[in-house]
C-alpha positions as CSV (number, residue, x, y, z in Angstrom):
1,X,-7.6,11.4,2.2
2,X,-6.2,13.8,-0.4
3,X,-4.9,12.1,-3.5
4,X,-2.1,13.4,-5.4
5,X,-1.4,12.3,-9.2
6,X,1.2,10.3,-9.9
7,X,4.5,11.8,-12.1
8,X,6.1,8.6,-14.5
9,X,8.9,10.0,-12.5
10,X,10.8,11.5,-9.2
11,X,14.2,12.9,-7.5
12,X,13.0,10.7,-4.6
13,X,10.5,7.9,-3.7
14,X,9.7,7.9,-0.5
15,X,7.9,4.5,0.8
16,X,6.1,5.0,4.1
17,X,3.6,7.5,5.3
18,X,4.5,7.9,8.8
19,X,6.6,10.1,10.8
20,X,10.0,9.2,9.3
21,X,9.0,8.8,6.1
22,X,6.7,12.2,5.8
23,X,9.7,14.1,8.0
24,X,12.1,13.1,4.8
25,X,9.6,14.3,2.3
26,X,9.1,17.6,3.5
27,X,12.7,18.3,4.2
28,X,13.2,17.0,0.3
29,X,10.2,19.2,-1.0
30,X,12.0,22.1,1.1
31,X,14.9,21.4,-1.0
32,X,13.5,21.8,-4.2
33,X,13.3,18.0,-4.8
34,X,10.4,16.4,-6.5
35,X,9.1,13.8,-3.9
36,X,6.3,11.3,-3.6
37,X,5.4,9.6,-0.6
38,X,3.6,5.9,-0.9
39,X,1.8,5.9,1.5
40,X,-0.1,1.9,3.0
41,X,-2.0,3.6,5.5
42,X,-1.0,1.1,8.3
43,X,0.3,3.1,10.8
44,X,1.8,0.9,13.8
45,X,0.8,3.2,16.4
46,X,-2.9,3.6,14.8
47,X,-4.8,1.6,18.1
48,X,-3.2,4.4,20.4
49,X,-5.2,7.2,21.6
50,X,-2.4,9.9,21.5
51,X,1.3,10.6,20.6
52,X,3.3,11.1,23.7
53,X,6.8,12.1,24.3
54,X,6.4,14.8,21.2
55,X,7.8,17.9,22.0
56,X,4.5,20.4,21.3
57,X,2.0,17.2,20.3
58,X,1.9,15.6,23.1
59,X,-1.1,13.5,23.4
60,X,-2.6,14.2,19.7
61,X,-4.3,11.9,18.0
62,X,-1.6,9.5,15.2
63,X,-3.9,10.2,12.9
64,X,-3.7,14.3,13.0
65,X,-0.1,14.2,13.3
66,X,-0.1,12.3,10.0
67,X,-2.8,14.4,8.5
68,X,-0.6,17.6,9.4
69,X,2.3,16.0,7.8
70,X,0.9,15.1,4.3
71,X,-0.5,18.5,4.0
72,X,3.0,19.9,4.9
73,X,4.0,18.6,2.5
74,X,2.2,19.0,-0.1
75,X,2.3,22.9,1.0
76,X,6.1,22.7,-0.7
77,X,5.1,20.9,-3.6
78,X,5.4,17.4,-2.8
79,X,3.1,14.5,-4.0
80,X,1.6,11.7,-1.1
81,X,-0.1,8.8,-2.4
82,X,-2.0,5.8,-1.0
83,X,-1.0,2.0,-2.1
84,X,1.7,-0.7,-1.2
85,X,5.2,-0.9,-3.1
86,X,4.9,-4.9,-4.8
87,X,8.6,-4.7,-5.9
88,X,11.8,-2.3,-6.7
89,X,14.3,-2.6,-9.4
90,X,17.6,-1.4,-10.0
91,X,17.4,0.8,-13.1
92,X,21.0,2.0,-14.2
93,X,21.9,3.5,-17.5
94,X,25.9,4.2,-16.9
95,X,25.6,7.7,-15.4
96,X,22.6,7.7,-13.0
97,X,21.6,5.5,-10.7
98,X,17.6,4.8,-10.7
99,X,15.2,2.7,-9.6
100,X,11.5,1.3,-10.6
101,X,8.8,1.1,-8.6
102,X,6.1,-1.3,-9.0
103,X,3.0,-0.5,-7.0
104,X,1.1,-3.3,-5.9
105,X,-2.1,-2.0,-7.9
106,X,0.0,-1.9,-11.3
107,X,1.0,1.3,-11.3
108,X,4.8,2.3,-11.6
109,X,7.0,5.1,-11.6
110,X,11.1,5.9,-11.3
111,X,12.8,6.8,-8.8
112,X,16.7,8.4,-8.6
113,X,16.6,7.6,-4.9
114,X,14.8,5.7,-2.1
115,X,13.9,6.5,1.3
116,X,12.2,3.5,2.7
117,X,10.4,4.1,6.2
118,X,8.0,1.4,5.7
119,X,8.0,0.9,9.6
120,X,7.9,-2.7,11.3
121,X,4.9,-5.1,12.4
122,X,4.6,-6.3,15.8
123,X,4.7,-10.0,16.2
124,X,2.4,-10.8,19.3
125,X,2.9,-13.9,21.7
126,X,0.1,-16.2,20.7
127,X,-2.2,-15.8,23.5
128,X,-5.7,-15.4,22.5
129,X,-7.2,-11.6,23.0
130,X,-3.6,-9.7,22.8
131,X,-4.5,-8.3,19.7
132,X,-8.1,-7.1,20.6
133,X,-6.4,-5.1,23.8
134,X,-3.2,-4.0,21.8
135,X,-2.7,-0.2,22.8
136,X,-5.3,0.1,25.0
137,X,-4.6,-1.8,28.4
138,X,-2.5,-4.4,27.3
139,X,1.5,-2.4,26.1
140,X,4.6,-2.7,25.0
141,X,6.6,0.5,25.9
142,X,6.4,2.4,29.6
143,X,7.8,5.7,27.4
144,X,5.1,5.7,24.8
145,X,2.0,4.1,27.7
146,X,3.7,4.7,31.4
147,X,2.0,7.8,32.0
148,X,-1.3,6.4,31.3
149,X,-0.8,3.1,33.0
150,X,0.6,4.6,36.5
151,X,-0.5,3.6,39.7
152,X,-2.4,0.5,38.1
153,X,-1.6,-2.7,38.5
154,X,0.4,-3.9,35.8
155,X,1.7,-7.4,35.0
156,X,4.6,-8.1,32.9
157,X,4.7,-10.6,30.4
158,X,7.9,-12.9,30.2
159,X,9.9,-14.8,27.8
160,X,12.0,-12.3,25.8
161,X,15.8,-11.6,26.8
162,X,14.5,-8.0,28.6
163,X,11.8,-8.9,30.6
164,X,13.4,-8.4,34.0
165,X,14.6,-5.3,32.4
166,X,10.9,-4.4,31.3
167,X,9.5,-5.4,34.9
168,X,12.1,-2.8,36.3
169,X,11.4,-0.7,33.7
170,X,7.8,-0.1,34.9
171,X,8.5,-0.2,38.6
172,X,8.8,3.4,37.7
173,X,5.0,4.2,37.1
174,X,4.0,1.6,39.4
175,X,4.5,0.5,42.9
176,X,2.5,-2.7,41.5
177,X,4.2,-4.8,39.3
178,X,4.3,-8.6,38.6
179,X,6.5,-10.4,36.4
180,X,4.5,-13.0,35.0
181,X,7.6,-15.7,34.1
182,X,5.1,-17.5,31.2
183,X,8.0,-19.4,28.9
184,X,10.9,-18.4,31.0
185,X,12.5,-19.7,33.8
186,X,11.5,-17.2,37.3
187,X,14.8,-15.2,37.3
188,X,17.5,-16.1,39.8
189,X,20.7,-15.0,41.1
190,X,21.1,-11.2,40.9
191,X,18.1,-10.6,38.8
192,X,15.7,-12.1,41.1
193,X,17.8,-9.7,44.0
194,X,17.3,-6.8,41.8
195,X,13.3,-7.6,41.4
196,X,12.9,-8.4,44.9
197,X,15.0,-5.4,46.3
198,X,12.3,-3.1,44.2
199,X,9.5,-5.0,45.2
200,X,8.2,-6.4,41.9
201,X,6.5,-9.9,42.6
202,X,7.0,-13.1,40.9
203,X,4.5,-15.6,39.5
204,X,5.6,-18.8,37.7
205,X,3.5,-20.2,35.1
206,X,2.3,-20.0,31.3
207,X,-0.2,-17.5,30.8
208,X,-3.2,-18.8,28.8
209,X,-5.4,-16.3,28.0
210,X,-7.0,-12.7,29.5
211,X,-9.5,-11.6,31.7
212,X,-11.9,-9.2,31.1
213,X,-14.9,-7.9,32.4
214,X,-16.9,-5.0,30.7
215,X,-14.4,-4.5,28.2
216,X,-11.5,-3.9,30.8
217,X,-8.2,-6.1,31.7
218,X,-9.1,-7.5,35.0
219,X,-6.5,-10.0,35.0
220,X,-4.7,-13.2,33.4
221,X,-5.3,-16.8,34.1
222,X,-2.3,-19.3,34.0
223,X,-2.3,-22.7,32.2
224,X,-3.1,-24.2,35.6
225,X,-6.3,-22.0,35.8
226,X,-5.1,-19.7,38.4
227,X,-6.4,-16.0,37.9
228,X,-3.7,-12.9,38.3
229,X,-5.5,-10.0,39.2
230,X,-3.8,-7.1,36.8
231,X,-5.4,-3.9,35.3
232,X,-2.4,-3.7,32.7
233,X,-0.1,-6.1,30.6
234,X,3.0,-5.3,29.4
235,X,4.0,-7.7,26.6
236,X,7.2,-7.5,24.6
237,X,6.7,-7.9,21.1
238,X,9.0,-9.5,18.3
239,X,9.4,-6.8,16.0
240,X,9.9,-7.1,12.2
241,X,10.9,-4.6,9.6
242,X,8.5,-4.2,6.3
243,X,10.4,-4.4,3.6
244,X,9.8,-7.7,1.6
245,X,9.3,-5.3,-1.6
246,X,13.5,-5.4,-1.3
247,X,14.8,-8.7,-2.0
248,X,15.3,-8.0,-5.5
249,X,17.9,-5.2,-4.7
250,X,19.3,-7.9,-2.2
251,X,18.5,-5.8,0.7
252,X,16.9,-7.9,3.4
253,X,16.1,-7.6,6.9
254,X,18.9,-8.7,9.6
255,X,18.6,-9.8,13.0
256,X,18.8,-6.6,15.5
257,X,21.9,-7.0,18.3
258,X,19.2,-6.8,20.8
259,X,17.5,-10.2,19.8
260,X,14.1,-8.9,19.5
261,X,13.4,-8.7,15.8
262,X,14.6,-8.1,12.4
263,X,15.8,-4.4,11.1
264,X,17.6,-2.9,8.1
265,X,21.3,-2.2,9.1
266,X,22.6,1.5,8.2
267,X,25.0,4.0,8.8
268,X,24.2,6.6,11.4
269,X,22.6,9.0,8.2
270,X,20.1,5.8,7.2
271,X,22.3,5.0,4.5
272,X,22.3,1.0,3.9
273,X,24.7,-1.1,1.5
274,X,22.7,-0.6,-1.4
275,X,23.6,2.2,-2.9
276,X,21.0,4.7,-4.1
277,X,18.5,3.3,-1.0
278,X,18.3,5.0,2.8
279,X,16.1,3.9,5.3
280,X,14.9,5.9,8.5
281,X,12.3,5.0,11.3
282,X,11.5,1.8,12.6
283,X,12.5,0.0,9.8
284,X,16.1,0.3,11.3
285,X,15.6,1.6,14.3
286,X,13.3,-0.9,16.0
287,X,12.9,1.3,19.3
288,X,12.3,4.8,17.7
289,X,9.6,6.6,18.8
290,X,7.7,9.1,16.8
291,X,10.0,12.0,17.2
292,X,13.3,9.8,16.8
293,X,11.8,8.9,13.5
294,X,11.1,12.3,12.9
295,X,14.7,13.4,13.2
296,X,15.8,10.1,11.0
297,X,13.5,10.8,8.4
298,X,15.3,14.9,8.2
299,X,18.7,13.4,8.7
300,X,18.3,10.8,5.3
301,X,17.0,13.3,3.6
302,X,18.9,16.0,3.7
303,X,22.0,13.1,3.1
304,X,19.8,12.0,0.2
305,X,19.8,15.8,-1.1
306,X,22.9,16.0,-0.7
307,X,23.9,12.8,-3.0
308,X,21.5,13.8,-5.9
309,X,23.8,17.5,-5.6
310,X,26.4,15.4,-6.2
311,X,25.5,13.5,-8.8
312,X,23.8,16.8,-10.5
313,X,27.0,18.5,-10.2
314,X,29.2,15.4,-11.6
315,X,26.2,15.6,-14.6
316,X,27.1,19.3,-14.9
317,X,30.3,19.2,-15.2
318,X,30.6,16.5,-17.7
319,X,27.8,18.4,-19.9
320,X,30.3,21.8,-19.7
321,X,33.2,19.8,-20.5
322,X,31.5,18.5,-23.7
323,X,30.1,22.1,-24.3
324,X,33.9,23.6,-23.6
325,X,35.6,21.3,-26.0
326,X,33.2,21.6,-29.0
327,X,33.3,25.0,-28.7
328,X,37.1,25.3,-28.3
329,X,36.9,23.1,-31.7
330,X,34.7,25.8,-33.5
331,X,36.7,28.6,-32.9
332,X,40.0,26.8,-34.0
333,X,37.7,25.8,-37.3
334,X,37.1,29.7,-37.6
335,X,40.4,30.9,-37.2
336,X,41.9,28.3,-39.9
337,X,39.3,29.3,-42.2
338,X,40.7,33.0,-41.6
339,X,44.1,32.2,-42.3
340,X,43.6,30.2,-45.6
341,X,45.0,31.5,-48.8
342,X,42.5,34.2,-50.3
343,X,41.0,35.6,-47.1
């Protein structure tokens, strides 16, 4: 990957190299900004073959959409960077807010604003080979994996406060779907009507670990060693926003309302209660897919642009005032030296 070389400072630091984050920094370098992306290079979605549910990139590769976007980027002047944020600072000197920037590998730089899109981490069930099968046969979203999964025969992994949700969900890709009840009780009442009325099946009972055969899903077996014949799994993960690098602006993670991870609250423009610091993408938006995060990214930024006008403008202004007054003062100096005796 290209490197760029590091200014000792910028308008805006954006932290995150994926959609979101990339999205904000070429709307910033549009507008003139100077903008550096920090880049991890740990994109969530990098065991996926393709992008899907992109207007126009539908089924591209994550990693060409991401090369794409740096070089957009930098095509407008902006900087992107590899390495990890370690820490930020609040830097403020009375008339501008700022911010430092420690990079893991000792490097720092300033920054007058932050867009954080560091993205989230997926926190897996612990059943041994979910990992290994991640984005391939075993899922998490019908939106971003239906498509490729129809007609199969998908199971769906209990235990979160959607899964009856989820099972219905795929129902719409599949006329095979199980509901594999693992740590939850089998649903009852209207839910197990609902699943029934659909036809989605019901097994009781932990699942222990996968099958597989020739590198393909062929199945699950229970705790009790029964085998579940399934080409697909769909497991909800517990999702968990990257941004540990915060704490010291007391900006941590909340639970999201939907109980299935941790986010960064913000206003509907990605600004959080920190001021100076926005956040776009999954970071806050735990279900946003690539072109949601897109949008977010634009959306921040141009709300980030915005602010810095602001503040440039209040900067301005004070700086004519000063410049107004002293030279008001001169030219009284100059006429009272005109009018004393002798002139």
């Amino acid at each position: 990957m290209v490197t760029d070389q590091l200014m000792d400072g910028y308008d805006v630091v954006v932290v995150g190299g994926g959609a979101a984050g990339l999205s904000g920094a070429l709307m910033l370098a549009r507008a003139r900004r100077s903008v550096v992306v920090i880049d991890g290079g740990a994109p969530r979605n990098a065991p996926a073959a393709g992008v899907h549910g992109l207007l126009a990139r539908d089924g591209m590769r994550p990693a060409e959409l991401l090369e794409r976007g740096r070089a957009e980027v930098r095509r407008y002047g902006g900087h992107v960077v590899p390495g990890e944020v370690g820490a930020v600072a609040r830097e403020d000197d009375g008339e501008d807010t700022g911010f430092a920037v420690a990079l893991a590998d000792g490097r720092a730089i300033r920054a007058r604003r932050l867009l954080v899109a560091t993205g989230l981490v997926d926190e897996l069930p612990d059943i041994p080979g979910l990992w290994a099968r991640w984005g391939r046969d075993v899922v998490h979203c019908p939106y971003c994996h239906g498509w490729e999964v129809r007609d199969q025969a998908i199971g769906v992994l209990g235990g979160g406060p959607l899964a009856v949700h989820r099972a219905l969900l795929f129902r719409q890709w599949s006329a095979d779907v199980t509901l594999l009840s693992h740590t939850m009780a089998p649903p009852t009442g209207e839910e197990a009507e609902q699943l029934a009325a659909r036809g989605v099946s019901v097994v009781d009972g932990e699942v222990a670990s996968l099958e597989i055969v020739e590198d393909r899903l062929v199945g699950v077996r229970l705790s009790n060693g029964t085998v579940v014949s399934r080409q697909v799994l769909a497991v909800a993960p517990r999702m968990a926003a990257r941004v540990g690098f915060l704490a010291e602006l007391g900006l941590r993670p909340a639970e999201h309302p939907g109980g299935v991870g941790e986010h960064i609250p913000s206003d509907a423009a990605g600004r959080t209660g920190v001021p100076g610091v926005w956040v776009a993408g999954n970071v806050t938006d735990l279900a946003a897919q690539v072109g949601a995060a897109a949008a977010a990214g634009a959306a921040a930024a141009a709300q980030i642009n915005a602010d810095l006008v602001a503040e440039d403008t209040r900067q301005a202004v004070a700086a004519w005032r000063v410049s107004s007054a002293e030279s008001e003062a001169r030219a009284g100096e100059l006429a009272m030296g005109e009018r004393r005796p002798g002139r």
